[in-house]
Each structure stands twice: as structure tokens, then as C-alpha cells.
N, C-alpha and C positions, 0 to 999 in steps of 0.2 A: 497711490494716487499722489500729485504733486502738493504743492503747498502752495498757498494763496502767492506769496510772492513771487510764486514760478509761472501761477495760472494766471496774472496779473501783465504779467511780463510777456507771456505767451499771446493774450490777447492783445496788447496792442501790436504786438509784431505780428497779428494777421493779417491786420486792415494795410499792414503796407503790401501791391500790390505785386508783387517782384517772387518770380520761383527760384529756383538756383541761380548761382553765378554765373554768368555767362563762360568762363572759365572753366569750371566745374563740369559743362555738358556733355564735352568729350571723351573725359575722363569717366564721367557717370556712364555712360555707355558702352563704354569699353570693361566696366566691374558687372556690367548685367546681361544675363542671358537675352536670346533674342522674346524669348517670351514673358519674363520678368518685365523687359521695357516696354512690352504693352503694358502692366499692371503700375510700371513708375508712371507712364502718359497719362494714364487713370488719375493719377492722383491729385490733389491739389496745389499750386502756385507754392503755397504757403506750406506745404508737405515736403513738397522736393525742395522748397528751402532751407528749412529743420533739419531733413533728411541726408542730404546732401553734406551741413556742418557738420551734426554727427559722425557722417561716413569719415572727412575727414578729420576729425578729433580722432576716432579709432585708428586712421592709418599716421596718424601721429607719435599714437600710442606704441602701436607694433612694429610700425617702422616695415622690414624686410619680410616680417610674418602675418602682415595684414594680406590673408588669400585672400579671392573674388568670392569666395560663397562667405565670410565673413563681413567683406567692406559691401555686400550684397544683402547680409542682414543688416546691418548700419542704416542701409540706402530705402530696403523696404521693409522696416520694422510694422511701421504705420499705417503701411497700404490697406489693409481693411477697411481705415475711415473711409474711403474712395466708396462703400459700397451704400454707405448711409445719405449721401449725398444732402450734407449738413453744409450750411454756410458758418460764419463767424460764430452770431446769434444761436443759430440753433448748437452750434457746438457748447458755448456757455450753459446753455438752457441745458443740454444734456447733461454736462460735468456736475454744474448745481441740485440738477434731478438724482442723479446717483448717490451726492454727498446728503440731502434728504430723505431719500426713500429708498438709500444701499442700493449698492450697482447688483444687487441678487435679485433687483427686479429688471434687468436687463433683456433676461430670458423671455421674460412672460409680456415683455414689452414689444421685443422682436416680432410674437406673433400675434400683435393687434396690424392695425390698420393705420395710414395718414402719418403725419409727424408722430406721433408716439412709439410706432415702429421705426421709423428714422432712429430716434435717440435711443431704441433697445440695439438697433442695427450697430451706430456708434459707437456703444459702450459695447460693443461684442468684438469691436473690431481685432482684436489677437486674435481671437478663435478665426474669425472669417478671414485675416490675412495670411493665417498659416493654410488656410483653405485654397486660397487663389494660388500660394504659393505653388502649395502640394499640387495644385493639378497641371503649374506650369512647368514644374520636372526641375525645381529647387533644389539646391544642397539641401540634406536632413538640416545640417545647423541653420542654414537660414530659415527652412522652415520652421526650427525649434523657438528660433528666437524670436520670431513673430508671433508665435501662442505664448510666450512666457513671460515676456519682455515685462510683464506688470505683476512677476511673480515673484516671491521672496526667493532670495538665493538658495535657502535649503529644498527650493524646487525644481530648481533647474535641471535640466538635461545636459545642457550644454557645456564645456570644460567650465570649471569657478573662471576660471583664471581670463577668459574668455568674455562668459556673461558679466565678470564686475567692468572689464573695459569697456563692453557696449555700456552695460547700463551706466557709467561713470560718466560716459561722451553721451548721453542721450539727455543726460539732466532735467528728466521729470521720471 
């Protein structure tokens, strides 16, 4: 999980109201399956903004080796969040809940009821984005790195050399 000065930083860049660069649209659309960009539409203003830098810090990275099912995990690492349907606030409330009472109660949160399954839904969101991905007919690697993406490198599935450029360009 991040560190206050990233989670600090990430919050006020949510209340500004702006999704990707306009710029960026084209391009995003052209690195995503047709069924991925229902699940990018999904997501939030402030997702496809994050998401979108990422994607290209990594094609920055790779340069001529940044494939579509790569700059595709970049773009939809995050998508899970889409399912918890958290605002700014309830995102906060969630990240501080996990760092209190361990994200190990995520699970057991998912399957209550009201905002408290919201914030287990949130904190789950790797598993449930590798989910959405999986059923839209994803590269394995994009689907790998939406389940991993918050995992130590000695867990990874996906090449090292691969997962350190996402996660280096995702900076949380």
C-alpha cells in the first residue's frame, strides 16, 4: 500500500474533476479491446486520469516494446475500483479502514451489506479487476497485472522486468 505522502497527494488530485487528456482518448482506445473499453467507460474520471499517465510513463519506458495487452494493463490496472462504486470520501474511509483493521478484512467486508461492502468491494478491487478483465477475453498479462499489481515482486507471474516498469510508472 502507498505511503501517506502518495495517499495525500492522490487525494487532492481526485477532487479535481478532469479524466484523461483529451489527447490521450484516441490513443487509449486504440491500446483497448473493444470490450476492455466498456470496463475503461466504467471507471472513474479520476481512474482514467491516473491510468491513462501510467499507461504512458510505461510506453515511455518500453519505447517500441510497449504491446497493447501491456499499455492495456497500464490503462486497466484499477478497473475493479469501478465495481465498489466509492467516491473520493468513501475511498479515504476505505484505505484508512484497511490500514486499521488490515486489508484481511476485506473479504469478510465484501459480503456484508451497504457501504461496508463498498469498502470490502474496493479493497478487493485486483481480484475483481482481474475478474472483469478475464471474462472480457484480456491478454493473460493484463489480466495478471490487475490481480497482482499490489503484490511483492517475488509474486508475480508476469516477466520481473515487465512488472518493475508497471509498477515503477504506477507509483503507488
Amino acid at each position: 500500500m502507498a505511503g501517506a505522502g502518495h495517499l495525500v497527494k492522490r487525494y487532492f488530485g481526485s477532487l479535481v474533476p478532469l479524466g484523461e487528456p483529451r489527447d490521450d482518448r484516441a490513443w487509449v482506445q486504440e491500446n483497448l479491446l473493444a470490450e476492455e473499453r466498456d470496463i475503461w467507460n466504467r471507471m472513474s474520471r479520476q481512474d482514467r486520469r491516473h491510468a491513462a499517465g501510467v499507461a504512458r510513463r510505461v510506453e515511455r519506458a518500453l519505447g517500441s516494446e510497449a504491446t497493447r495487452p501491456i499499455l492495456a494493463a497500464a490503462l486497466l490496472h484499477d478497473c475493479g475500483k469501478c465495481v465498489a462504486h466509492l467516491g473520493t470520501t468513501g475511498r479515504v474511509i476505505a484505505t484508512l479502514s484497511a490500514k486499521v483493521a488490515g486489508h484481511d478484512m476485506a473479504a469478510a467486508w465484501s459480503e456484508t451489506t451497504g457501504f461496508t461492502r463498498r469498502v470490502g468491494l474496493y479493497l478487493e478491487h485486483d481480484r475483481l479487476g482481474a475478474d472483469l478483465l478475464g471474462m472480457a477475453g484480456s491478454a493473460p498479462l493484463t489480466v495478471a497485472w490487475a490481480a497482482e499489481h499490489h503484490l511483492p515482486p517475488e509474486d508475480w507471474t508476469v516477466p520481473q522486468d515487465i512488472g518493475k516498469i508497471l509498477k515503477d510508472a504506477d507509483d503507488d
